[in-house]
NUMILUM-167059 format. One record per residue (C-alpha): residue number from 1; residue in one letter; y, z, x. Coordinates in steps of 0.1 Angstrom, whole numbers, always signed. Layout:
NUM  A  Y  Z  X;
...
// end
This chain:
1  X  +3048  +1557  +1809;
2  X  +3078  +1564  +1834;
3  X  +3068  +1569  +1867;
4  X  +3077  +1601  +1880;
5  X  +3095  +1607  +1915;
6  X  +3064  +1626  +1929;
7  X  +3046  +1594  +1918;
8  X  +3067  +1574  +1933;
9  X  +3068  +1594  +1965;
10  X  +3025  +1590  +1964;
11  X  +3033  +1551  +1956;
12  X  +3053  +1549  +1987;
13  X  +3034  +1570  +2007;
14  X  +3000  +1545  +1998;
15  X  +3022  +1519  +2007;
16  X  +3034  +1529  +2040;
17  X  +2998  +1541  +2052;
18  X  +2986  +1506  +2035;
19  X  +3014  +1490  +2058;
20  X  +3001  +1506  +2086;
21  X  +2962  +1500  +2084;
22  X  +2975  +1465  +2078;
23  X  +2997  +1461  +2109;
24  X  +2966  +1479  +2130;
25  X  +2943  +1457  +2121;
26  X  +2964  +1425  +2125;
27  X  +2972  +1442  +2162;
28  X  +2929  +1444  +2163;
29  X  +2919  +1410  +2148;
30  X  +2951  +1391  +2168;
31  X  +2938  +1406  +2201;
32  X  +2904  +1394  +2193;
33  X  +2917  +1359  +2184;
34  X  +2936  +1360  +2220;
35  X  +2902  +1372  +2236;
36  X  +2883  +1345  +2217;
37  X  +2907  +1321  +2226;
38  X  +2907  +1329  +2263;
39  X  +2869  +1326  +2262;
40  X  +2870  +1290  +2245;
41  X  +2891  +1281  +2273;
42  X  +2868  +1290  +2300;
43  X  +2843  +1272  +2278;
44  X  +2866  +1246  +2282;
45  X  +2870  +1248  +2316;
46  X  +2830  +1250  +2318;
47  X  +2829  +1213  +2304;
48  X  +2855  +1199  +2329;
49  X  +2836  +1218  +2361;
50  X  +2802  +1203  +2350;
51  X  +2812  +1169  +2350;
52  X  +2830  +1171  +2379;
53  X  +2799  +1186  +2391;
54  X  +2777  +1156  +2384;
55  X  +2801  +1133  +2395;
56  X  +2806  +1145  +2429;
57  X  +2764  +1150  +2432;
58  X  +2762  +1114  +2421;
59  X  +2785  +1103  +2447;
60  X  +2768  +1120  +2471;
61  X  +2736  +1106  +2466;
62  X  +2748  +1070  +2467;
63  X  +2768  +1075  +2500;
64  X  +2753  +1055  +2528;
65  X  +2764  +1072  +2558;
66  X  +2752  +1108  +2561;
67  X  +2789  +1122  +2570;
68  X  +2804  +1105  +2538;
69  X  +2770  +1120  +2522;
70  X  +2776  +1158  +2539;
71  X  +2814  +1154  +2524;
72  X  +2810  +1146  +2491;
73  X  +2781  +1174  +2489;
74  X  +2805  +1197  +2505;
75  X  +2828  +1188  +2476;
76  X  +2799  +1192  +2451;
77  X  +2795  +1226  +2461;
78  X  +2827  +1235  +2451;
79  X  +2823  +1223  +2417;
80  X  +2793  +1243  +2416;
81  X  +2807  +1272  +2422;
82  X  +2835  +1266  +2398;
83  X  +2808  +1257  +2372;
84  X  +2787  +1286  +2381;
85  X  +2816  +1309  +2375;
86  X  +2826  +1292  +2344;
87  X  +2793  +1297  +2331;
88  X  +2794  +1332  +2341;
89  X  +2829  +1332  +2315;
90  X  +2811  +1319  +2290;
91  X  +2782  +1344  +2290;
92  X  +2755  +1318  +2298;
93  X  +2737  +1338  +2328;
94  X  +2707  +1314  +2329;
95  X  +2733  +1283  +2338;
96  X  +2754  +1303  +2361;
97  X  +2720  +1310  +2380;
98  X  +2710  +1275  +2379;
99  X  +2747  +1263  +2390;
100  X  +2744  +1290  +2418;
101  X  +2711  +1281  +2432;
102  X  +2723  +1245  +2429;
103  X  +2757  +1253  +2447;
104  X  +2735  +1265  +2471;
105  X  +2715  +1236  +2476;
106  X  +2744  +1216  +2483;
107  X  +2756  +1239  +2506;
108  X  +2725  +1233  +2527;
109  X  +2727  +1195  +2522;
110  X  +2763  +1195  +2534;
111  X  +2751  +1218  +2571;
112  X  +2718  +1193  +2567;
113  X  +2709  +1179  +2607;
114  X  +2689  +1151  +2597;
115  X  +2687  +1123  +2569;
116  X  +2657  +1138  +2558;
117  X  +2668  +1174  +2554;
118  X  +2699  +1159  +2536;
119  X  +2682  +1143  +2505;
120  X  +2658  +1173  +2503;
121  X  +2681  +1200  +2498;
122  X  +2703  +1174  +2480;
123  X  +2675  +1169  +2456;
124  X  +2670  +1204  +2453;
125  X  +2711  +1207  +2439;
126  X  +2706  +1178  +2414;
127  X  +2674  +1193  +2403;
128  X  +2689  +1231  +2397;
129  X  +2719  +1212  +2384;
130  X  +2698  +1196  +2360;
131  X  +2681  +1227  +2351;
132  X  +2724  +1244  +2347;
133  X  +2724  +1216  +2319;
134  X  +2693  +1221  +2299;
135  X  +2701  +1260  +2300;
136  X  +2734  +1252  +2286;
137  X  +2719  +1240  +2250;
138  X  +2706  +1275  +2251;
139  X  +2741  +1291  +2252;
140  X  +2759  +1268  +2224;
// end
């Protein structure tokens, strides 16, 4: 059977609107990939801020001298706060509270007046912080 020229005008027609539907939902889907992507890289990000995190909390517990100890818990914090907003990214509210109360902690080691009210509140950070990684499992 020979197709006829309003067939092939409907066959066209299918195909243009098929083209279309195709191209909007590439346009959908590649945005989503984009948005997806972006997200695994805050993820990402998430991974680095933690470690840096404990890093800088160990380093502040092993510091001798209270200023060195006050400094590196300053510098804690920071990561904290990147961690805690990282979290935030990553849609793990549970860990971004943790990392915040933690953050906090640290910022109240770091302004700490004695020895005593140092390794409390620094206690305190490691023991949120700790609590930011346990909540994590919950989020993967």
């Amino acid at each position: 059977m020979k197709p006829t020229k309003i067939g092939s005008q409907i066959d066209a027609h299918r195909a243009k609107n098929h083209s279309k539907f195709l191209l909007f939902f590439a346009l959908i889907f590649g945005g989503l990939g984009q948005a997806i992507e972006v997200q695994a890289g805050m993820c990402d990000m998430l991974s680095y801020s933690v470690e840096d995190a404990g890093d800088k909390l160990r380093r502040a517990a092993r510091e001798s001298d209270l200023e060195s100890a006050k400094d590196a818990a300053r510098r804690a914090r920071s990561s904290l706060d990147d961690a805690s907003i990282a979290a935030l990214d990553c849609k793990c509210t549970v860990a971004f509270a943790e990392f915040d109360s933690a953050s906090t902690w640290a910022r109240r080691a770091r302004d700490a007046d004695s020895g005593a009210e140092f390794n409390e509140s620094l206690n305190r950070a490691i023991k949120n912080f700790n609590y930011a990684l346990d909540s994590l499992q919950l989020c993967r």
